[in-house]
C-alpha atoms as an extended CHARMM CRD file, in Angstrom:
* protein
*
        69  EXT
         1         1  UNK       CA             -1.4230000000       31.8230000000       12.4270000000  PROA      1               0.0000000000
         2         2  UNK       CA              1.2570000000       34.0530000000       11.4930000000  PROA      2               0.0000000000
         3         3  UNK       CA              1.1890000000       36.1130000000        8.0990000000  PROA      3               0.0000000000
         4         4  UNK       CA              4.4580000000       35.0580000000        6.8180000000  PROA      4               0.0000000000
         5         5  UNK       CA              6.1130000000       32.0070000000        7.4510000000  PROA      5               0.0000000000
         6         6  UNK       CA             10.1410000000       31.7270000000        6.5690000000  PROA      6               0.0000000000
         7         7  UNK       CA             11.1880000000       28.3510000000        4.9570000000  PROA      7               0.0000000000
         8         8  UNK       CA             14.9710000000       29.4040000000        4.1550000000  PROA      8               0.0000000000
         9         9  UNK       CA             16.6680000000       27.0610000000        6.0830000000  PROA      9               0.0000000000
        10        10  UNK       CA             13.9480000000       24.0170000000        4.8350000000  PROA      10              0.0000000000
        11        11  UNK       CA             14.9180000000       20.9900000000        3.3790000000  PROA      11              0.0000000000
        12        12  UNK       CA             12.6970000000       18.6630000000        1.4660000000  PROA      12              0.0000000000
        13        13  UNK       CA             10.9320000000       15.9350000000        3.2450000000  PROA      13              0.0000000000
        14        14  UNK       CA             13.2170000000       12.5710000000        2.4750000000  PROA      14              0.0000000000
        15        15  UNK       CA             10.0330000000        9.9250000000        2.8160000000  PROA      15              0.0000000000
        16        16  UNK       CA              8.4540000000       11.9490000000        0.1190000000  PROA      16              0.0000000000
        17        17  UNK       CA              9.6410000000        9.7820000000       -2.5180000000  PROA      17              0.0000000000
        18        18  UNK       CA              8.2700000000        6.9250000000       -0.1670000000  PROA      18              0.0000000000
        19        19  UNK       CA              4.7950000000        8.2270000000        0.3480000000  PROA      19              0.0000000000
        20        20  UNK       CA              1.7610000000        6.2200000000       -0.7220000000  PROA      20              0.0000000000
        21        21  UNK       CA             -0.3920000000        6.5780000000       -4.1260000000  PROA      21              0.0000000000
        22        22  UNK       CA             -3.9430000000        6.5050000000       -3.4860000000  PROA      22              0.0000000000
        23        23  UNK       CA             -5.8660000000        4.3390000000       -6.1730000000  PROA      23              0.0000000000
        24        24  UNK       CA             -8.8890000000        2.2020000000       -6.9160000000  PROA      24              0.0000000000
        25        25  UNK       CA             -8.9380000000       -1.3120000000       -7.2350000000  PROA      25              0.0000000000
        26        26  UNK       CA            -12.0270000000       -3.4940000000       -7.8790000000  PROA      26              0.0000000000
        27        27  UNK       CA            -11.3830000000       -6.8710000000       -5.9780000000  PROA      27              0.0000000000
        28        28  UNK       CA            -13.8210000000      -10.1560000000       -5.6150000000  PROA      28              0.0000000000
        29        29  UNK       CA            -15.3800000000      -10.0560000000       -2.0420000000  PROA      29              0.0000000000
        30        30  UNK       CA            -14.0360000000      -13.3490000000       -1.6900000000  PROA      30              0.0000000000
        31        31  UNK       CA            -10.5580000000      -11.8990000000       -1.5950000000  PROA      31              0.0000000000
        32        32  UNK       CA            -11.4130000000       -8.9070000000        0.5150000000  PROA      32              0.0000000000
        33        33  UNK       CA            -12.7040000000      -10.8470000000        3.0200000000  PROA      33              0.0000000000
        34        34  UNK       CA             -9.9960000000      -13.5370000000        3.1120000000  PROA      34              0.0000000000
        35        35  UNK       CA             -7.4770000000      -10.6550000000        3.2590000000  PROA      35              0.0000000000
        36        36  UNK       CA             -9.4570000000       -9.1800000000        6.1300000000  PROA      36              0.0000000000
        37        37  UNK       CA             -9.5950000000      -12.8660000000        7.8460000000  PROA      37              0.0000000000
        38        38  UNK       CA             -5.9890000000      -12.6150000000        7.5030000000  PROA      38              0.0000000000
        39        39  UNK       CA             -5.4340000000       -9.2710000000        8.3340000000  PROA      39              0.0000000000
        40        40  UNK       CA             -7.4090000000       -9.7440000000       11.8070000000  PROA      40              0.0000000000
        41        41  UNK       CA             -5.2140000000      -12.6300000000       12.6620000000  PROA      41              0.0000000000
        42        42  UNK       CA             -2.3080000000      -10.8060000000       12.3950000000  PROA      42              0.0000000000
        43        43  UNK       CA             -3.6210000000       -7.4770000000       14.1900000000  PROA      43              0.0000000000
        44        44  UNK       CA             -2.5380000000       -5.1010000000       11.2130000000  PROA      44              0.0000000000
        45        45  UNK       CA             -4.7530000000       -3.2450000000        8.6470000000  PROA      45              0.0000000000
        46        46  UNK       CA             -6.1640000000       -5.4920000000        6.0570000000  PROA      46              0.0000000000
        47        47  UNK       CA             -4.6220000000       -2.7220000000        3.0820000000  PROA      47              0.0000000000
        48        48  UNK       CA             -1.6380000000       -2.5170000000        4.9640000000  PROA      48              0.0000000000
        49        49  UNK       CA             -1.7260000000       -6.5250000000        4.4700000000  PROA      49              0.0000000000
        50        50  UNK       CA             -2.5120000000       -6.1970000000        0.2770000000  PROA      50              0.0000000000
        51        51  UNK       CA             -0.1460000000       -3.8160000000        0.2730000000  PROA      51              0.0000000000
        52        52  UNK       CA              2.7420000000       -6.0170000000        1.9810000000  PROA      52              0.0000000000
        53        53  UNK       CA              1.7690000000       -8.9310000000       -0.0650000000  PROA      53              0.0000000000
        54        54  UNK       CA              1.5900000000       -7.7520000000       -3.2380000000  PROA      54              0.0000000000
        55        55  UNK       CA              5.2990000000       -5.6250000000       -2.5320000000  PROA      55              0.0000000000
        56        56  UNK       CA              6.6380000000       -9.1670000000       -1.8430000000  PROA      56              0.0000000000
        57        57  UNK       CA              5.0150000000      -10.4270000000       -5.1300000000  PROA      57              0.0000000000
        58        58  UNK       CA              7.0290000000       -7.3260000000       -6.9420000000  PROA      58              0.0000000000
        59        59  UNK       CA             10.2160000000       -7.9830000000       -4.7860000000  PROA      59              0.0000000000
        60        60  UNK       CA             10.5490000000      -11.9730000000       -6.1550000000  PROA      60              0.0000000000
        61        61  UNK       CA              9.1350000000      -11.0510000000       -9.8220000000  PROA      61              0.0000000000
        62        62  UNK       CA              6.5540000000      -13.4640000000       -9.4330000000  PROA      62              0.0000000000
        63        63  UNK       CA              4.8670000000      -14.3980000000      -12.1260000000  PROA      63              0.0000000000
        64        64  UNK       CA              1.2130000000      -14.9850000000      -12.6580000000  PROA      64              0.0000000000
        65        65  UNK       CA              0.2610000000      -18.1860000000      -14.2490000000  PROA      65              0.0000000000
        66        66  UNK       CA             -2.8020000000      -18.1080000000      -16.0400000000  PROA      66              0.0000000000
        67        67  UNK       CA             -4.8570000000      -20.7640000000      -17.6700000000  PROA      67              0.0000000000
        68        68  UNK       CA             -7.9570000000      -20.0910000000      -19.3650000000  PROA      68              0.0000000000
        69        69  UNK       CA            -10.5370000000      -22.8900000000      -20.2720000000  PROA      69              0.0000000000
């Protein structure tokens, strides 16, 4: 490794804004494993698939309907 590096002519990363959060989320096992099922099917990460779905969720404003007994 050098002892100086010289980032004068940098320019900030554009996909920054774009990057991931990292969080915690308690979900049934139920839905874990049906995203997994899923997930499997489709040959993509089953996070990657949460992630996708719930996007598309925020994309059409759905809205949750909730009905409690």
């Amino acid at each position: 490794m050098r002892k100086q590096y010289d980032f004068s002519e940098s320019v900030p990363n554009p996909y920054a804004k774009r990057s991931k959060r990292q969080i915690t989320i308690r979900l049934d096992e139920d839905t874990v494993a049906y995203f997994k099922n899923m997930a499997e099917e489709k040959g993509i990460p089953y996070q990657s698939l949460i992630n996708l779905y719930l996007r598309d969720c925020a994309a059409s404003e759905k809205e949750l309907e909730l009905s409690w007994r």
